[in-house]
CHARMM-style PDB file with segment names, atoms N, HN, CA, C and O in Angstrom:
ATOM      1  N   UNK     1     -15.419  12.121  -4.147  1.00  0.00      PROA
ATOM      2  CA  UNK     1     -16.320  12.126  -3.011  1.00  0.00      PROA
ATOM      3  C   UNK     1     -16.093  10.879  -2.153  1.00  0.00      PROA
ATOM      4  O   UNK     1     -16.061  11.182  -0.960  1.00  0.00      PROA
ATOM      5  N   UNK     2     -15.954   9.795  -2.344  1.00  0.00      PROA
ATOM      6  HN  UNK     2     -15.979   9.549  -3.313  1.00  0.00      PROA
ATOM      7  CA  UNK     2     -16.129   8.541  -1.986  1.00  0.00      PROA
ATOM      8  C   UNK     2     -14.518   8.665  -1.822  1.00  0.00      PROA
ATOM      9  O   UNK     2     -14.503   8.110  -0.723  1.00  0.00      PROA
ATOM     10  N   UNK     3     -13.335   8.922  -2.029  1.00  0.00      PROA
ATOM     11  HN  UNK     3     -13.347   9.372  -2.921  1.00  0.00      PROA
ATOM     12  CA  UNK     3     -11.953   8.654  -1.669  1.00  0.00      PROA
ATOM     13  C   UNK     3     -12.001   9.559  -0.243  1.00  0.00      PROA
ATOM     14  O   UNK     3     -11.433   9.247   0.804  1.00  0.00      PROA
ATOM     15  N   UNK     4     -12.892  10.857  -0.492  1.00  0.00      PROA
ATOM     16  HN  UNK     4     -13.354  11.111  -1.342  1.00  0.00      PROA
ATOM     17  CA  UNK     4     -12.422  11.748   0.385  1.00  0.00      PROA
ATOM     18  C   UNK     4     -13.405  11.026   1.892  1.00  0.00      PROA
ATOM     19  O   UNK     4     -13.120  11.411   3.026  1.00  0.00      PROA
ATOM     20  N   UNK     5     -14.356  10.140   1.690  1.00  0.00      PROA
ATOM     21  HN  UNK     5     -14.587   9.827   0.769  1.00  0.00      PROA
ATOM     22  CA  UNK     5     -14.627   9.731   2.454  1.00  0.00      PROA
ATOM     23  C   UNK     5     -13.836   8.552   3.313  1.00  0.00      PROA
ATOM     24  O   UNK     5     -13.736   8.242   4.500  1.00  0.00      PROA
ATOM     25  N   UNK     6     -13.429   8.164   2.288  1.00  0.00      PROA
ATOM     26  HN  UNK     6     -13.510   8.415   1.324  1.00  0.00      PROA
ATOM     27  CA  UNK     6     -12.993   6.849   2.862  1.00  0.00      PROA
ATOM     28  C   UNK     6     -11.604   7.663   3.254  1.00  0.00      PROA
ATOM     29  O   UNK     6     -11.183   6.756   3.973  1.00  0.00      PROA
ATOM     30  N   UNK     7     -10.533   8.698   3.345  1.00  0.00      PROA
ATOM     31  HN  UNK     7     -10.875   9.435   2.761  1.00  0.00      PROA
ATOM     32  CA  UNK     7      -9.855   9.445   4.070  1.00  0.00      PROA
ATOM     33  C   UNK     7     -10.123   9.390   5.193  1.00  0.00      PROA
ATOM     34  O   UNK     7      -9.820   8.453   5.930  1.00  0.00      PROA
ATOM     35  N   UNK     8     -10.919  10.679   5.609  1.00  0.00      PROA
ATOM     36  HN  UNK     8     -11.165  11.441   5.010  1.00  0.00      PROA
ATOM     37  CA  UNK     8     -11.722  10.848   7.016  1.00  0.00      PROA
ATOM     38  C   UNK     8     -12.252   9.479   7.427  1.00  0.00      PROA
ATOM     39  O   UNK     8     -11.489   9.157   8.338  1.00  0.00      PROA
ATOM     40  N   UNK     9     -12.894   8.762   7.308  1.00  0.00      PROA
ATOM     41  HN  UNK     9     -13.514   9.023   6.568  1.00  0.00      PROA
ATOM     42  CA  UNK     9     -13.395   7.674   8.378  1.00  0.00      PROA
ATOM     43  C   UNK     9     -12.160   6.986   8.864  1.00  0.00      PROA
ATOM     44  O   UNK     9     -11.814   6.771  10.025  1.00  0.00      PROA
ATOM     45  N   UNK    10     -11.556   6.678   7.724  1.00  0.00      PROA
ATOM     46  HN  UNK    10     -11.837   6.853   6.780  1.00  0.00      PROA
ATOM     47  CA  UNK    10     -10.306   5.224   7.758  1.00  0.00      PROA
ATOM     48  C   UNK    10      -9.258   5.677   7.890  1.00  0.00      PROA
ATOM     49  O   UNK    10      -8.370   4.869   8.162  1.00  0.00      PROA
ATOM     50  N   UNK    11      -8.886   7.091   7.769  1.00  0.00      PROA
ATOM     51  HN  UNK    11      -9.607   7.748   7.548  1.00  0.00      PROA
ATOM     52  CA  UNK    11      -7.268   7.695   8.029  1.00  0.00      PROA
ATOM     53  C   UNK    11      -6.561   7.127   6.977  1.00  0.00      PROA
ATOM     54  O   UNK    11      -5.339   7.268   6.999  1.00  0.00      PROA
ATOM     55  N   UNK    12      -7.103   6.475   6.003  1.00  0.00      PROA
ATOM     56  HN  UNK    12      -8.096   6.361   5.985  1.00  0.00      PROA
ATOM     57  CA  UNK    12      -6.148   6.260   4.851  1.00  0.00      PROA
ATOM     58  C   UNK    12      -5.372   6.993   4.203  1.00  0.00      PROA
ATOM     59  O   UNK    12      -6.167   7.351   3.333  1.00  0.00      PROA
ATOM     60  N   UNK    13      -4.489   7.465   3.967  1.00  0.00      PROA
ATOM     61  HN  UNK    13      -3.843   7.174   4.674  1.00  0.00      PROA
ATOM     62  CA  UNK    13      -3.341   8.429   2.944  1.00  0.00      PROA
ATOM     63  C   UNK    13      -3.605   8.287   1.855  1.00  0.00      PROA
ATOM     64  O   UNK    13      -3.459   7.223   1.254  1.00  0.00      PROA
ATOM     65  N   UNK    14      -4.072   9.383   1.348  1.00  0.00      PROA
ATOM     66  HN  UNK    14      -4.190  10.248   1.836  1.00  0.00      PROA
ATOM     67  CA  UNK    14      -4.806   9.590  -0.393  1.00  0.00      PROA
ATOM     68  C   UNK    14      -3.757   8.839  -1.163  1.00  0.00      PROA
ATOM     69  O   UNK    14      -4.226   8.352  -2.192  1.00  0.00      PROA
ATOM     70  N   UNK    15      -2.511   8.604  -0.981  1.00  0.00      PROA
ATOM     71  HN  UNK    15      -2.130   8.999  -0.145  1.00  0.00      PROA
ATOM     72  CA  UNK    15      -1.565   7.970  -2.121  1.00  0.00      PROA
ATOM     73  C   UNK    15      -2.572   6.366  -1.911  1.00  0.00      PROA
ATOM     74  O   UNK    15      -3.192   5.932  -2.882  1.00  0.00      PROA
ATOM     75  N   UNK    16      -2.596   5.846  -0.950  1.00  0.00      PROA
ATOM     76  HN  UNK    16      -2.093   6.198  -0.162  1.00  0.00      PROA
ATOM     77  CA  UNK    16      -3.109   4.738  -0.775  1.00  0.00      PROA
ATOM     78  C   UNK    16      -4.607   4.544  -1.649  1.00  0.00      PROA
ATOM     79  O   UNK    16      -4.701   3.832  -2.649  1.00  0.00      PROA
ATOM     80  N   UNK    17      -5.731   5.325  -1.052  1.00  0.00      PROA
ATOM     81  HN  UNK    17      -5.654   5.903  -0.239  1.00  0.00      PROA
ATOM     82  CA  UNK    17      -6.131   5.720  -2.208  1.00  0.00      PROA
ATOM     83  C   UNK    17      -6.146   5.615  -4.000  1.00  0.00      PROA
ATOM     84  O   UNK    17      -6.578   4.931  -4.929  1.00  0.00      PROA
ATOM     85  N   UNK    18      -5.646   6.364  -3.807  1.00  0.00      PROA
ATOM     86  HN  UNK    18      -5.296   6.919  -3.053  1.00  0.00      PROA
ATOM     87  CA  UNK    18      -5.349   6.480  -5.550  1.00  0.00      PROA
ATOM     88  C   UNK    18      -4.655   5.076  -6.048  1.00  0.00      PROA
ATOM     89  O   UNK    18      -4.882   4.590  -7.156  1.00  0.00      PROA
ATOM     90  N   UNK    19      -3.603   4.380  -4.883  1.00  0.00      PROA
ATOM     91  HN  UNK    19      -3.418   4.775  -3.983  1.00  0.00      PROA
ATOM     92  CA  UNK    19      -3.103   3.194  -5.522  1.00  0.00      PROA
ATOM     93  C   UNK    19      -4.062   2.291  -6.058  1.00  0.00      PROA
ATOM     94  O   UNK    19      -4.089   1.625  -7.093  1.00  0.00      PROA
ATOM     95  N   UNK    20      -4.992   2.460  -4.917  1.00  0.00      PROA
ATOM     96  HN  UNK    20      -4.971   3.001  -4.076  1.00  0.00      PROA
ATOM     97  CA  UNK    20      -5.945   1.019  -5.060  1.00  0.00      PROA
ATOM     98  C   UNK    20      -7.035   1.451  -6.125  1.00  0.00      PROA
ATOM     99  O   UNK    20      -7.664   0.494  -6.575  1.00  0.00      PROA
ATOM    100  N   UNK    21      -7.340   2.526  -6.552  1.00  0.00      PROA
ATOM    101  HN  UNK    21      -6.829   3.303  -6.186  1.00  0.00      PROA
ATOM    102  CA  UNK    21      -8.371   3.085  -7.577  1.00  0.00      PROA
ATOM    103  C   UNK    21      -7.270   2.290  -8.963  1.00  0.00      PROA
ATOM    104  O   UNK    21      -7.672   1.297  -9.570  1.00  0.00      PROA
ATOM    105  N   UNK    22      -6.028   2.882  -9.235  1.00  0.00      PROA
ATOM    106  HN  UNK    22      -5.702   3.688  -8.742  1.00  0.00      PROA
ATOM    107  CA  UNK    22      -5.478   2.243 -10.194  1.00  0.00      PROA
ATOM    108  C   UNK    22      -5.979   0.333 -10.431  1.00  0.00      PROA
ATOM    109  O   UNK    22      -6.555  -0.436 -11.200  1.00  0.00      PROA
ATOM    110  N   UNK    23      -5.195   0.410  -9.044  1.00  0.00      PROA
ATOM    111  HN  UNK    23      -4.727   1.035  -8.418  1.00  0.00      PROA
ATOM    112  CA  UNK    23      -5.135  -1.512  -9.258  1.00  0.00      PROA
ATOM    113  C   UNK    23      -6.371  -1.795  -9.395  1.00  0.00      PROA
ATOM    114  O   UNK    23      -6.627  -2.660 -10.233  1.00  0.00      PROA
ATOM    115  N   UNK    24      -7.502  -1.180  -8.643  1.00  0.00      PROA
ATOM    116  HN  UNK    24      -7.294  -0.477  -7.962  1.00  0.00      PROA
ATOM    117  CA  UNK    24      -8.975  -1.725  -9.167  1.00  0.00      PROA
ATOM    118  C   UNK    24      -9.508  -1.468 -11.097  1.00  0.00      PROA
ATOM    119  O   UNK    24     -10.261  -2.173 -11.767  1.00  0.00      PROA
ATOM    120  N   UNK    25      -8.679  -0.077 -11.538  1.00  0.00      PROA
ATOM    121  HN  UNK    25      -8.067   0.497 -10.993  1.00  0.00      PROA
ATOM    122  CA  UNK    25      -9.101  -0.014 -12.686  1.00  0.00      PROA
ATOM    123  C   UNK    25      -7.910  -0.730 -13.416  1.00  0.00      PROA
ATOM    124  O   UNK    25      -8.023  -0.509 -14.622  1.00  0.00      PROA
ATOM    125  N   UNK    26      -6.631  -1.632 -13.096  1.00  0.00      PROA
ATOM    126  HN  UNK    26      -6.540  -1.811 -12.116  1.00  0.00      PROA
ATOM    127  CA  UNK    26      -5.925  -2.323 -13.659  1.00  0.00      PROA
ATOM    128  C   UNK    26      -6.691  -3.606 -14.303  1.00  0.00      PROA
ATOM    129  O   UNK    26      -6.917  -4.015 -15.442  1.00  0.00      PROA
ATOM    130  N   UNK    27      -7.126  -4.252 -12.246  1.00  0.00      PROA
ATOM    131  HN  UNK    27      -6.943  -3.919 -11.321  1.00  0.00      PROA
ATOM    132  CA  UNK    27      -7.478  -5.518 -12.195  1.00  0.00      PROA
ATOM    133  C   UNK    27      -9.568  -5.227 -13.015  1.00  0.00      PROA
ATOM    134  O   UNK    27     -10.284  -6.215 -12.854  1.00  0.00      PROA
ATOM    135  N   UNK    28      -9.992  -4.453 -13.471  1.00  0.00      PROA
ATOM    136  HN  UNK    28      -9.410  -3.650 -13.601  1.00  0.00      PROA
ATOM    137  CA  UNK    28     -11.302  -4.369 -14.332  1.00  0.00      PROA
ATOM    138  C   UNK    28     -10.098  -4.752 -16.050  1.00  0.00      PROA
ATOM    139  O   UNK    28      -9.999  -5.886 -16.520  1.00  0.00      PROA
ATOM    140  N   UNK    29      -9.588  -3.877 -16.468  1.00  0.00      PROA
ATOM    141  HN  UNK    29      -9.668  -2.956 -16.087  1.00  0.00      PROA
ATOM    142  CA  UNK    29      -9.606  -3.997 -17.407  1.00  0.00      PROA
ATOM    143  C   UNK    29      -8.454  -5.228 -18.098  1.00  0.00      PROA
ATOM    144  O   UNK    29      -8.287  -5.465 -19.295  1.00  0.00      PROA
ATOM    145  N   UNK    30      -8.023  -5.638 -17.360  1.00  0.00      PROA
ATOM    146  HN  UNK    30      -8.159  -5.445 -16.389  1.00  0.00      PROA
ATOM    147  CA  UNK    30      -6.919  -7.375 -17.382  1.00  0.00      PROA
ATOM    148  C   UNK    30      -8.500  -7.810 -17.680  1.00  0.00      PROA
ATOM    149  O   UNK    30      -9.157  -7.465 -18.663  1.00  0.00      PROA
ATOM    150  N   UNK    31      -8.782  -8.346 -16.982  1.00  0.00      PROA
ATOM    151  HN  UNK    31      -8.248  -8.626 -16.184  1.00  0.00      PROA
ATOM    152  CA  UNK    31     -10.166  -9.533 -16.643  1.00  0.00      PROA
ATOM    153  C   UNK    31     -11.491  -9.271 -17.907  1.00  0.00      PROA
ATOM    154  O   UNK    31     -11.787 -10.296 -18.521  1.00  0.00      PROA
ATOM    155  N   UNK    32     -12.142  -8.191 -18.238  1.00  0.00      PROA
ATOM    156  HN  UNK    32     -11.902  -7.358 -17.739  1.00  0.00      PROA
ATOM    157  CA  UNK    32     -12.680  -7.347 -18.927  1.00  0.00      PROA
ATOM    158  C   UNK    32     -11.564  -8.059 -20.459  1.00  0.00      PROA
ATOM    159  O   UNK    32     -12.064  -8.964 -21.126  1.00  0.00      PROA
ATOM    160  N   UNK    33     -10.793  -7.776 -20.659  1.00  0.00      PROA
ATOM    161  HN  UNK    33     -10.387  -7.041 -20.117  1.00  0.00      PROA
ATOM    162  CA  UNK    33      -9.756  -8.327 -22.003  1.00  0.00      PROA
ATOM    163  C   UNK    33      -9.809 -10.268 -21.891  1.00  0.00      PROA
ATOM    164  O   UNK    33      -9.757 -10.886 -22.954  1.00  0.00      PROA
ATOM    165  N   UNK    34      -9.895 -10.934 -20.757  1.00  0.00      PROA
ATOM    166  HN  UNK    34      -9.938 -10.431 -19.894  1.00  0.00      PROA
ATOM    167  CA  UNK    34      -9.459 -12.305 -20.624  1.00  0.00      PROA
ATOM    168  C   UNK    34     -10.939 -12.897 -20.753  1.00  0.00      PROA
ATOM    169  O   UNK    34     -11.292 -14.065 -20.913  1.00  0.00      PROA
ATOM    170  N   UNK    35     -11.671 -11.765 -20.637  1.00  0.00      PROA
ATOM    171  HN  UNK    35     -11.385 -10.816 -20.507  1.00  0.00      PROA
ATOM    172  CA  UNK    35     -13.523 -12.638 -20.839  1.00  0.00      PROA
ATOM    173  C   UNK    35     -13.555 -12.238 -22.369  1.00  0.00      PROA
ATOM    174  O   UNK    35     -14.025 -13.108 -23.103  1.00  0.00      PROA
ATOM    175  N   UNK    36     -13.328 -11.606 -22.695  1.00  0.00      PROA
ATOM    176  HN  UNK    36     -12.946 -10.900 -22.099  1.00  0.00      PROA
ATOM    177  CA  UNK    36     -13.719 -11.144 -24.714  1.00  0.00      PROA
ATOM    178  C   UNK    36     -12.605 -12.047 -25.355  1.00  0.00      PROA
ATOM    179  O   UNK    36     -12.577 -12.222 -26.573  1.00  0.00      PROA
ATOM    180  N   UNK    37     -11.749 -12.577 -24.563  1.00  0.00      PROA
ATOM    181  HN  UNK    37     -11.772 -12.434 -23.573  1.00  0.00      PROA
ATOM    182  CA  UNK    37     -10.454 -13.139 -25.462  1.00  0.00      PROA
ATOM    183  C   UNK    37     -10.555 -14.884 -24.484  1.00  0.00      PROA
ATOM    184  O   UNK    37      -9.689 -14.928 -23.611  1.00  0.00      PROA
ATOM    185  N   UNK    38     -11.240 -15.883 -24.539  1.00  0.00      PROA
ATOM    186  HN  UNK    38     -11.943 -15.847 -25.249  1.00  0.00      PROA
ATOM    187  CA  UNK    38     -10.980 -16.981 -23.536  1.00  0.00      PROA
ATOM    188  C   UNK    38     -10.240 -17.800 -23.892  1.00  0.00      PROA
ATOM    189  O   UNK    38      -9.856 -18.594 -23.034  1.00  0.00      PROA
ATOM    190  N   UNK    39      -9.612 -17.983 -25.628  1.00  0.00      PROA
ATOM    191  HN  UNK    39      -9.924 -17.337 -26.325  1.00  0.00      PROA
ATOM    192  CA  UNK    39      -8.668 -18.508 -25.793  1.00  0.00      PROA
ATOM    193  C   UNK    39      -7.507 -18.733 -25.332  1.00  0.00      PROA
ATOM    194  O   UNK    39      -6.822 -19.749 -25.452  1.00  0.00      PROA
ATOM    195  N   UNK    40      -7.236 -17.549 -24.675  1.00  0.00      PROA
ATOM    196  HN  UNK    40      -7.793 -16.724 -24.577  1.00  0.00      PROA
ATOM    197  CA  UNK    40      -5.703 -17.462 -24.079  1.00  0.00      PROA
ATOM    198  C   UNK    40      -5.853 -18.894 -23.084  1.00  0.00      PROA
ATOM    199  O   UNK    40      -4.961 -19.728 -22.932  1.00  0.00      PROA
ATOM    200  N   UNK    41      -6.732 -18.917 -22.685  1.00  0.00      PROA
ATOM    201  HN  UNK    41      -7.456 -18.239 -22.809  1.00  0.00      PROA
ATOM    202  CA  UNK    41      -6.877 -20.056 -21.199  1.00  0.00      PROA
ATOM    203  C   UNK    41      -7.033 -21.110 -21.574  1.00  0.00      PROA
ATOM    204  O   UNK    41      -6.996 -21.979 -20.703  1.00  0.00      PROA
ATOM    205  N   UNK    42      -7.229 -21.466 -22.725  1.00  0.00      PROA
ATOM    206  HN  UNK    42      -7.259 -20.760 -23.432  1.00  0.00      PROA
ATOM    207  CA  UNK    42      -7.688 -22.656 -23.440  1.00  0.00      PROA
ATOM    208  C   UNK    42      -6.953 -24.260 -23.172  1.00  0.00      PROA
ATOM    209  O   UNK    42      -6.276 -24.760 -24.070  1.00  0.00      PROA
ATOM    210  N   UNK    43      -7.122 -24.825 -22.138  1.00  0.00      PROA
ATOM    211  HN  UNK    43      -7.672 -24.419 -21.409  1.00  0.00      PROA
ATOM    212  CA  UNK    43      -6.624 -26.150 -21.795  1.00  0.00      PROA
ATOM    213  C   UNK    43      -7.012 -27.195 -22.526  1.00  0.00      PROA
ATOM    214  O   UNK    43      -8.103 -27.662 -22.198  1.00  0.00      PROA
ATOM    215  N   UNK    44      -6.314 -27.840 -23.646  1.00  0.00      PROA
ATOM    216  HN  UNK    44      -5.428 -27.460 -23.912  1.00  0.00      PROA
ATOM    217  CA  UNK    44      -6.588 -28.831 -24.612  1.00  0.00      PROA
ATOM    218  C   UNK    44      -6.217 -29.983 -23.717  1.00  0.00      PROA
ATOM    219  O   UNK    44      -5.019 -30.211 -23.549  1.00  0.00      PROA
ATOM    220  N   UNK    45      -6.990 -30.623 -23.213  1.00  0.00      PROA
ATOM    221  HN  UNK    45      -7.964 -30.438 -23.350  1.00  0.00      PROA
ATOM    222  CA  UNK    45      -6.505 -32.030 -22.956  1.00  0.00      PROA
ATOM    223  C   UNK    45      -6.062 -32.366 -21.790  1.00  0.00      PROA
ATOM    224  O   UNK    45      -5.484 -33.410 -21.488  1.00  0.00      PROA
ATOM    225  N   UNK    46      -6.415 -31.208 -20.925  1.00  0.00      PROA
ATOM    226  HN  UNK    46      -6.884 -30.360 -21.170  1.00  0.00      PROA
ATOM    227  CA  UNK    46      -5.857 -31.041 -19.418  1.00  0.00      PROA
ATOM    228  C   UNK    46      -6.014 -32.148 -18.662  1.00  0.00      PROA
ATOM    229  O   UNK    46      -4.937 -32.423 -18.133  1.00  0.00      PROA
ATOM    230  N   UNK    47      -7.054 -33.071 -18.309  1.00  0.00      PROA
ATOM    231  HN  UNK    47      -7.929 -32.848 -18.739  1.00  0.00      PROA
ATOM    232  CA  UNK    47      -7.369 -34.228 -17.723  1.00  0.00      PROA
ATOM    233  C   UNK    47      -7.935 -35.121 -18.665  1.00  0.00      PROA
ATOM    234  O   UNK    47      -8.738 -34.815 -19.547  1.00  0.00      PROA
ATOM    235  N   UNK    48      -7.439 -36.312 -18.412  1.00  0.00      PROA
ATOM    236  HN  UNK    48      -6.787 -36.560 -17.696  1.00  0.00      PROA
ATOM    237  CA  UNK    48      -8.186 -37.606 -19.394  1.00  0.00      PROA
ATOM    238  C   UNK    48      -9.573 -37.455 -18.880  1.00  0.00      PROA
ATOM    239  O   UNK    48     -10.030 -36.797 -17.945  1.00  0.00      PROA
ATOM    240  N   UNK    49     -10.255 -38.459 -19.987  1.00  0.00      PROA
ATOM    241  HN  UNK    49      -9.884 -38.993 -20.746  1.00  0.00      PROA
ATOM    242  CA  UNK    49     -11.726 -38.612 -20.394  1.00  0.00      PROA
ATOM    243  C   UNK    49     -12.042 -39.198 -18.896  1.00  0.00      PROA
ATOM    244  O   UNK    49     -12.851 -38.654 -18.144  1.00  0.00      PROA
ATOM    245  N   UNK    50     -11.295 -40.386 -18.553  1.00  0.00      PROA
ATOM    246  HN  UNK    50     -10.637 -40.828 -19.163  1.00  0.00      PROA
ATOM    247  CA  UNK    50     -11.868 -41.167 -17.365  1.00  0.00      PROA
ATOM    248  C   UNK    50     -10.820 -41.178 -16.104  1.00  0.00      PROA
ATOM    249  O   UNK    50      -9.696 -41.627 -16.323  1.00  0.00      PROA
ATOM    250  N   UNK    51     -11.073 -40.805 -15.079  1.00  0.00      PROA
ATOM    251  HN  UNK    51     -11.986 -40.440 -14.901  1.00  0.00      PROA
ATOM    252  CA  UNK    51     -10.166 -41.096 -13.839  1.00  0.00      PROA
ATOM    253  C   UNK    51     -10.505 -42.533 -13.251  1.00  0.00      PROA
ATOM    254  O   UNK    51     -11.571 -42.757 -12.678  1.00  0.00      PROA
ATOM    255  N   UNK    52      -9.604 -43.401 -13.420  1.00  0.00      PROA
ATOM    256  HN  UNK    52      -8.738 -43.219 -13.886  1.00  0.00      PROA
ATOM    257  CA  UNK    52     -10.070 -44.891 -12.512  1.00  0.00      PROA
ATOM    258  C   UNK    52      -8.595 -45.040 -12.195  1.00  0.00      PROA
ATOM    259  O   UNK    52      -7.576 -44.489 -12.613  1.00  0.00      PROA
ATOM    260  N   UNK    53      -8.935 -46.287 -11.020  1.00  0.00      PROA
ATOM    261  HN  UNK    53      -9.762 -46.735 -10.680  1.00  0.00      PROA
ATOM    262  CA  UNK    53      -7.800 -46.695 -10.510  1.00  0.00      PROA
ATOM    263  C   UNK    53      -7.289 -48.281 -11.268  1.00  0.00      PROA
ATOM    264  O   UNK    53      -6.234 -48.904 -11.152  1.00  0.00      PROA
ATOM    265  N   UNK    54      -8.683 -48.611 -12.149  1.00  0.00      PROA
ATOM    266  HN  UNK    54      -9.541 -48.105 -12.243  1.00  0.00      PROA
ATOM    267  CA  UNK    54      -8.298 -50.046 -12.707  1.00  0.00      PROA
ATOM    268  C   UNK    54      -7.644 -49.963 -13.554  1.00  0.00      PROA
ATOM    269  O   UNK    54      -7.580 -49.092 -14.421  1.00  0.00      PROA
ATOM    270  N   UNK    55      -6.892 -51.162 -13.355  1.00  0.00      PROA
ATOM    271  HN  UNK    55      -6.944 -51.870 -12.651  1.00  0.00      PROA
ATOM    272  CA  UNK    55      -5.746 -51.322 -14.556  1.00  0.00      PROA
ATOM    273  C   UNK    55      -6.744 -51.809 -16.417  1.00  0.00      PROA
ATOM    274  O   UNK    55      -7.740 -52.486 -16.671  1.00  0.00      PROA
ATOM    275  N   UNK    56      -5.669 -50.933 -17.352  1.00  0.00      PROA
ATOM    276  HN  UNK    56      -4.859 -50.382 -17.146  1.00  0.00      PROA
ATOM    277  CA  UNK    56      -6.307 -51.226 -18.341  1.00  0.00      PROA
ATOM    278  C   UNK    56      -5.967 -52.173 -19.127  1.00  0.00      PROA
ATOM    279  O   UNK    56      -4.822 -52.619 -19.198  1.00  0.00      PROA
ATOM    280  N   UNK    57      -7.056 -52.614 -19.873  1.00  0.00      PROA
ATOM    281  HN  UNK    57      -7.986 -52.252 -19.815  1.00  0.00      PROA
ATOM    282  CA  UNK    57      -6.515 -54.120 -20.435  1.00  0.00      PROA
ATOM    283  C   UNK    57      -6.357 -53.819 -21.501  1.00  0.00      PROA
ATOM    284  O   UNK    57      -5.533 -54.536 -22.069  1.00  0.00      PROA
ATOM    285  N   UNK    58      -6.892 -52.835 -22.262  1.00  0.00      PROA
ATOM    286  HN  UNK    58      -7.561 -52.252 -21.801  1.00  0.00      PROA
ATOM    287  CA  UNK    58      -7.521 -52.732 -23.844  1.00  0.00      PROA
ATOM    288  C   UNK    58      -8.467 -52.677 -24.444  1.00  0.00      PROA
ATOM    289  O   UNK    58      -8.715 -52.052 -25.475  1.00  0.00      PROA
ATOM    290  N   UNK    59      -9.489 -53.784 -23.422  1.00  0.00      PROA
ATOM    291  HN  UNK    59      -9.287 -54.291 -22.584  1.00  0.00      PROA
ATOM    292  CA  UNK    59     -10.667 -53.713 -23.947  1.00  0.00      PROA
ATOM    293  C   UNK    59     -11.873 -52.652 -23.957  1.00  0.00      PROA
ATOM    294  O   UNK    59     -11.806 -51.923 -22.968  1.00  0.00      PROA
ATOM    295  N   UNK    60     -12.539 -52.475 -24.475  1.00  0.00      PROA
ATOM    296  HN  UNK    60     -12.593 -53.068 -25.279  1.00  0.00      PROA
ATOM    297  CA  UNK    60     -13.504 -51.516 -24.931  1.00  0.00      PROA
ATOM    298  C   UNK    60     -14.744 -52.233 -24.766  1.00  0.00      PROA
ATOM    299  O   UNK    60     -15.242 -52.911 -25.665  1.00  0.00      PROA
ATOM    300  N   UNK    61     -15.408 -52.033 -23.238  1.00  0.00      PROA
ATOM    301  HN  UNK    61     -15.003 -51.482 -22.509  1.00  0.00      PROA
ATOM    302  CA  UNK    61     -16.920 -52.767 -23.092  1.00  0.00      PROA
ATOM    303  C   UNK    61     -18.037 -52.571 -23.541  1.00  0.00      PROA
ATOM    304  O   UNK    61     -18.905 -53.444 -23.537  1.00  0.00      PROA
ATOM    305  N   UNK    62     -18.232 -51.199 -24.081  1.00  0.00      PROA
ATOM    306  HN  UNK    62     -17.527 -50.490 -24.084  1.00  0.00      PROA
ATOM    307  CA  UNK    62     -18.998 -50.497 -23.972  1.00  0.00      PROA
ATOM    308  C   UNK    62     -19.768 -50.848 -25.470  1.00  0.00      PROA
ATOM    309  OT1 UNK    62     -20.781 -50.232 -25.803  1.00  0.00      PROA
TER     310      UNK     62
END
């Protein structure tokens, strides 16, 4: 119902259509797998603890 609409208004070519129904049910079920699985993305250590521009001495002020 909704392809055959979007035909008639938009002059789209049903192959076009149907492409983008795929890639939308591609790009659901990639993303859908990368939220139940977040390990894959898992950045150990990507940026240090502190960004400064001072030079370090060693010492530990804190």
């Amino acid at each position: 119902m909704l392809a055959s609409l979007l035909v008639i208004i938009f002059s789209f070519s049903f192959g076009v259509i149907i492409g983008i129904l795929i890639f939308n049910a591609t790009l659901y079920v990639v993303l859908t797998r990368i939220t139940n699985n977040p390990q894959l993305f898992q950045m150990v250590n990507a940026f240090p603890r502190i960004i400064s521009n001072k030079r370090n001495s060693g010492f530990n002020y804190e």
